[in-house]
C-alpha positions in Angstrom: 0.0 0.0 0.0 2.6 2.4 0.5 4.5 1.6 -2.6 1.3 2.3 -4.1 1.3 5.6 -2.5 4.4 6.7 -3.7 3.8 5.8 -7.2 0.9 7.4 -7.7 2.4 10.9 -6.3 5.4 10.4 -8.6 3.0 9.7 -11.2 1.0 12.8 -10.3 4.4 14.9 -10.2 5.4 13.6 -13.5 1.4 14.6 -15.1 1.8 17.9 -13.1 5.1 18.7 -14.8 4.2 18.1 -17.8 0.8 20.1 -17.5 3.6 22.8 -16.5 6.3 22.5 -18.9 3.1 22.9 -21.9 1.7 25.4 -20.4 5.5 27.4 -20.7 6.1 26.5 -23.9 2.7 28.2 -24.6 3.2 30.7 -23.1 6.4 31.2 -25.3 4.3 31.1 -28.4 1.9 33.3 -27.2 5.2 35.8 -26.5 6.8 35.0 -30.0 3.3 36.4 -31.7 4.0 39.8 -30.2 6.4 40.4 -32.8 5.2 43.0 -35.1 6.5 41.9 -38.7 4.7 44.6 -41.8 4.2 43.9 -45.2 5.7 45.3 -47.7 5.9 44.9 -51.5 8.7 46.6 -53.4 8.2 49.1 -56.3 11.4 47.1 -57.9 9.5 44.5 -58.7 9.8 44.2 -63.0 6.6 43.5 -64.7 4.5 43.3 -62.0 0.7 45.1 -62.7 -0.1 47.7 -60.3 -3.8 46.0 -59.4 -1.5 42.4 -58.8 0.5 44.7 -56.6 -2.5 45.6 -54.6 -3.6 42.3 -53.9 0.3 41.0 -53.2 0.6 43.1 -50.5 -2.6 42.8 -49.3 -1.4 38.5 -49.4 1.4 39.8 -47.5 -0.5 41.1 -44.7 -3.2 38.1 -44.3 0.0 36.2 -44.1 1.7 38.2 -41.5 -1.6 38.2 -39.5 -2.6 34.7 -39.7 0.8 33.9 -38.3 0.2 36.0 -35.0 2.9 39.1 -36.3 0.5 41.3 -38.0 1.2 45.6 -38.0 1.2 48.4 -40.0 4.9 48.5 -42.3 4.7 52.8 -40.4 5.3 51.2 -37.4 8.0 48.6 -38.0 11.9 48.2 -39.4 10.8 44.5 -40.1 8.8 43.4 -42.7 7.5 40.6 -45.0 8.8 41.6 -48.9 7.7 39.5 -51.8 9.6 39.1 -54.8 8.0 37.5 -57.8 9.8 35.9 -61.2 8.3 34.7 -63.9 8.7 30.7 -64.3 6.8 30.7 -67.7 4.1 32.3 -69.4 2.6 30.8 -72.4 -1.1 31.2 -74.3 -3.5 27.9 -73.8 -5.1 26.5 -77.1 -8.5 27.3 -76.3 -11.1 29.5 -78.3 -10.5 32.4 -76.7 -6.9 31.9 -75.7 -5.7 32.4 -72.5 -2.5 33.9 -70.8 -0.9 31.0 -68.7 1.6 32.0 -65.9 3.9 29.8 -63.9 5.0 32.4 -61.0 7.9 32.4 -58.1 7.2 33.9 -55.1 10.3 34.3 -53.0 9.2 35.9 -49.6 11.6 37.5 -47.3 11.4 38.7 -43.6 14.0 41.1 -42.6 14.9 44.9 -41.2 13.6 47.0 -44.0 16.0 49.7 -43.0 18.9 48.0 -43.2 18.0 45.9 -46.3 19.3 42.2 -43.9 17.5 39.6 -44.4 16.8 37.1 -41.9 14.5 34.2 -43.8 13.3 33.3 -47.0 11.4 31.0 -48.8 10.3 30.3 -52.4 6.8 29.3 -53.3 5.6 28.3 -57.0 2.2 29.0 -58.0 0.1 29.0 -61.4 -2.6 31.5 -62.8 -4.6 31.3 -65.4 -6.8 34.5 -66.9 -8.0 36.5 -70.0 -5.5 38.5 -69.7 -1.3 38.9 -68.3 -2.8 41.0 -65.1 -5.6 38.6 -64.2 -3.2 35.2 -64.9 -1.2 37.6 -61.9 -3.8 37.9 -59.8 -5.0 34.4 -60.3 -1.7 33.0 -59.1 -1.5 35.2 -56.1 -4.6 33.8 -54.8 -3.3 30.6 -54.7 -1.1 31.7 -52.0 -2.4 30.3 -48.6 -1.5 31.7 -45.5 -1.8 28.8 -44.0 0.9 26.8 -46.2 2.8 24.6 -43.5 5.8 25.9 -45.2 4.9 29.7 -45.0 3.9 29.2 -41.2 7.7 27.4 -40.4 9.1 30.5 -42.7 7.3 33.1 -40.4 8.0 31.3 -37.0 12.0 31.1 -38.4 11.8 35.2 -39.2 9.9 35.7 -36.0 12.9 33.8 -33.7 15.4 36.1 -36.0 14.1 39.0 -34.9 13.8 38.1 -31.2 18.1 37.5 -31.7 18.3 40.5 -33.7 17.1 42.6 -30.1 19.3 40.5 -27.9 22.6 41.2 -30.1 21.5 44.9 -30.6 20.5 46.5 -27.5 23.0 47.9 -26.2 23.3 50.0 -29.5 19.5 50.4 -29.3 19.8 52.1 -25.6 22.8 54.0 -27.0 21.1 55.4 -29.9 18.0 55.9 -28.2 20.3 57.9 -25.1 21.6 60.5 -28.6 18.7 61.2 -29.3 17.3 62.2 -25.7 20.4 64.2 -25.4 19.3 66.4 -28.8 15.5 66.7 -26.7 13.8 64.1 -29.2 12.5 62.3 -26.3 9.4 61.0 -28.1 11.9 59.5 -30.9 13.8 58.2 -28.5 11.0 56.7 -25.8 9.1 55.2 -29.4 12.5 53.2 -30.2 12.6 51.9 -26.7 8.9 51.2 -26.7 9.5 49.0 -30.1 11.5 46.4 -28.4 9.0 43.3 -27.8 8.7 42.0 -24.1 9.2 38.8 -25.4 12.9 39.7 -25.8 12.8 39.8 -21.5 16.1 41.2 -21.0 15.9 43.4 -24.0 12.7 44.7 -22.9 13.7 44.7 -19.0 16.9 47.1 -20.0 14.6 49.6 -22.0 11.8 50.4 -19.9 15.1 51.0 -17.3 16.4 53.6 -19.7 13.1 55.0 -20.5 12.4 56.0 -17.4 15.1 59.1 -16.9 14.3 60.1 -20.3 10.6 60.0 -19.7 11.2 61.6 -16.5 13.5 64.6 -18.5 10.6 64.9 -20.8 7.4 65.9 -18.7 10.0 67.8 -16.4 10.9 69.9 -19.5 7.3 70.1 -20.8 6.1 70.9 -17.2 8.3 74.1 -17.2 7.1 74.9 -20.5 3.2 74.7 -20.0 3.7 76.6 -16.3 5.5 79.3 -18.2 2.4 79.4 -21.0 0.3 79.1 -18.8 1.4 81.6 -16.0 1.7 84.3 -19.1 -2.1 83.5 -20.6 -3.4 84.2 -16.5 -1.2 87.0 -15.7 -2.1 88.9 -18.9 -6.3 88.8 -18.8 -7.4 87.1 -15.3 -10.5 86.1 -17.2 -12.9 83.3 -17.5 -11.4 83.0 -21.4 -7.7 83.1 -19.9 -8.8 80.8 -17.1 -9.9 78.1 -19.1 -7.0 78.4 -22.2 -4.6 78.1 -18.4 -6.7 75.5 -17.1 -6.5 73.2 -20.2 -2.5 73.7 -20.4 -2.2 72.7 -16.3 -4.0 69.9 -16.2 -2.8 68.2 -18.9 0.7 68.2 -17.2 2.2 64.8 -15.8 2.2 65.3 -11.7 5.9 63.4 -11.2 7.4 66.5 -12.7 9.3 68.3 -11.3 7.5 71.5 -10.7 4.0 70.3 -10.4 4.1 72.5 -7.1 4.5 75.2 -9.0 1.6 74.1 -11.0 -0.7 73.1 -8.0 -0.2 76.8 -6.3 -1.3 78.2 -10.1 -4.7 76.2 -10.0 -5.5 76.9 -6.5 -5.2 80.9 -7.5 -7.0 80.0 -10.6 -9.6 78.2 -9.0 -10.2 80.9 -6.6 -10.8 83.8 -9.0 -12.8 81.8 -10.6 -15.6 81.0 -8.0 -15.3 85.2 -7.6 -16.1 85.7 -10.7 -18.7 83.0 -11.8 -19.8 81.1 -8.6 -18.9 77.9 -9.8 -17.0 74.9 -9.3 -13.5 74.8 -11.4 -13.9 71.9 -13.8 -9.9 71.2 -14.6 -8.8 68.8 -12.1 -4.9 68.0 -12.2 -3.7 64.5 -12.8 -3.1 62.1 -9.9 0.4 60.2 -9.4 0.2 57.3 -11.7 1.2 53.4 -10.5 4.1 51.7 -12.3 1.6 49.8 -14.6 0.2 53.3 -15.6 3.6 54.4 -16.3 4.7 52.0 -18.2 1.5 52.5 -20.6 2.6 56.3 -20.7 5.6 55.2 -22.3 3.8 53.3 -24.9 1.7 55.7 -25.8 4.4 58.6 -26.5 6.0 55.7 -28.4 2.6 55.3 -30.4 1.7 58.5 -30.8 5.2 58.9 -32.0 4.9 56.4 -34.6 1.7 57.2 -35.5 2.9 60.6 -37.0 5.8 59.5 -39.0 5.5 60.2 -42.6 3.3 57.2 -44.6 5.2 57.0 -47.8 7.8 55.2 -46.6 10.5 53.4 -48.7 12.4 49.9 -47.3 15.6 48.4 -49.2 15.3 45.8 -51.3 16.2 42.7 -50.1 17.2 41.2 -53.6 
């Protein structure tokens, strides 16, 4: 009986572990899909219609987000380029005839910037149409995201990246330190911000550096808007110049450093208001934030940051 006990708790440490060990590797998929990869098809491509060139890159991103790594090409150095080459085009004997296209697509993931590529792939797939541009379109449809061989390609660019952050970030936190000490803060907290937690020691180092730079930054902009601000009261102690001062104060981040300055400015604000109007003061200024609020005020000067950089952007080729 109590050999029987002991092997049925070594057999429910062995299940438990292995319940465990799935549930990590999981979890390390789940992390691996928070890669951002965008697509991207290259104007260098000979011969290629521009309406086939629509629906390749919109091919490009079903396959980016089927495979867990979808985002905008704005908002990402990496990306998924197609190349396409012409196997063999003939004309079918049929009444009418039809334009017959053997097509190689040779995807690539890489850093768009930096024209390196870190995995490719070749895929060949056939079209058939009235005409050259629909025998292109015919054969991109035949694409499938889901091709086993697509999905390995992906998961081989996706672990690429992840090496790429590990062997780079100390000249990530370097450049991203230049460009805090030229006051491009935003530049520099968005290229912190675009490192992946799943690269943990990566990520772990950046939101580190972010935070003096993020601190610099609502310090600097706190002296600014108390300046504006403090100018607008002094010059019209109005309900107009109370609310333009009002907006600027409470929009100002309250770890700065002279958010006392900012909370004695209200208080007088406040004050001459209920003189002159009765009323309750409707700006109210922001509250300390917790270190999970923090960290999504870094992401979102990172985002906003992105989300203003120029659209027409232009990658290297990777071929």
């Amino acid at each position: 009986m109590k050999n029987f006990k002991i092997l049925s708790i070594a057999l429910l440490i062995a299940v438990t572990g292995l319940t465990v060990n799935a549930q990590n590797k999981k979890g390390k998929l789940d992390d691996l899909g928070r890669v951002s990869i965008g697509a991207y098809v290259s104007p260098q491509i000979e011969g290629l219609p521009s309406s086939a060139k629509r629906m390749l890159l919109n091919k490009m991103s079903q396959i980016t987000s089927k495979n867990g790594v979808g985002g905008s090409r704005f908002s990402t150095q990496f990306i998924l380029s197609p190349n396409v080459t012409v196997l063999t085009k003939d004309l079918t004997a049929t009444a009418p005839p039809m334009t017959a296209l053997t097509l190689e697509f040779t995807l690539y993931i890489g850093d768009g910037r930096e024209g390196t590529v870190f995995a490719n792939t070749s895929i060949e797939a056939k079209g058939v149409g009235t005409n050259e541009t629909k025998a292109y379109i015919s054969a991109i449809k035949r694409l499938n995201p889901g091709n086993p061989e697509i999905k390995a390609f992906v998961e081989n660019g996706k672990e690429k990246i992840i090496e790429y952050y590990n062997s780079k970030c100390d000249f990530i936190i370097k450049d991203a330190k230049t460009l805090a000490s030229q006051n491009k803060y935003d530049e520099a907290i968005y290229k912190l911000t675009s490192v992946p937690d799943v690269c943990k020691e990566c990520y772990d180092k950046c939101m580190d550096a972010i935070a003096p730079m993020y601190q610099e930054k609502i310090d600097r902009e706190c002296e600014m808007k108390y300046t504006q601000a403090q100018g607008i009261w002094n010059a019209s102690q109005n309900m107009d110049a109370a609310e333009e001062a009002g907006a600027l104060l409470a929009s100002i981040e309250p770890e700065a450093a002279c958010f006392g300055k900012v909370s004695g400015l209200m208080k007088k604000i406040e004050k001459k208001v209920k003189e002159i109007d009765k009323r309750e003061w409707k700006y109210i200024l922001k509250d300390q934030a917790q270190e999970s609020e923090r960290i999504a005020a870094y992401r979102a000067v990172g985002v906003a940051y992105g989300n203003h950089q120029p659209q027409n952007v232009t990658y290297k080729s990777f071929w």
